[in-house]
C-alpha positions in Angstrom: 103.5 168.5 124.5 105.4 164.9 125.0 101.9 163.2 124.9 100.4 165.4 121.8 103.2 163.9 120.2 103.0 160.2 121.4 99.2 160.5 120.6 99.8 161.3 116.5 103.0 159.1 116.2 100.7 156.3 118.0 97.8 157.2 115.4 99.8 157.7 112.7 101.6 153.6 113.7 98.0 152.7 114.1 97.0 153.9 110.5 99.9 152.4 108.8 99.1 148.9 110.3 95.6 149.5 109.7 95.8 150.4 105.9 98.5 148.1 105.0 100.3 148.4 101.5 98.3 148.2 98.1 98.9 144.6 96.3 98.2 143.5 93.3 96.1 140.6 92.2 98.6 137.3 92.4 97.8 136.0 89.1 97.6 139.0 86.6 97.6 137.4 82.9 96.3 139.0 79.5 93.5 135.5 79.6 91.2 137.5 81.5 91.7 141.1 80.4 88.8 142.9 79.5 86.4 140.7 81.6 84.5 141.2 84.5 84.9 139.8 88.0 81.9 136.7 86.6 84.0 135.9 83.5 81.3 138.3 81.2 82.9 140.4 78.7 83.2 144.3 79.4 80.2 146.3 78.6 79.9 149.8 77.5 82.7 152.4 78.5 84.9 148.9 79.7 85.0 147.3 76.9 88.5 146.5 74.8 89.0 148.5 71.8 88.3 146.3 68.7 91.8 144.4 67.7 93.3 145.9 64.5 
């Protein structure tokens, strides 16, 4: 029973380390909103809503 435990708090340390935390892109700014990763502008469902 000691080692089933060991074996899923090791996997579970293993997974944690493995995944890591979600981040965010370092320089979020409103210039590229609305643009794909090349620079093009959004097409179809993606695209920005007209401005009003």
């Amino acid at each position: 029973m000691k080692i089933s435990a060991f074996l899923v708090a090791t996997f579970f340390a293993l997974t944690l380390v493995a995944c890591g935390k979600p981040t965010v892109p370092e320089s979020a700014s409103d210039a590229s909103y609305g643009t794909t990763h090349e620079g093009q502008p959004a097409e179809g469902r993606n695209e920005l809503p007209p401005k009003q």
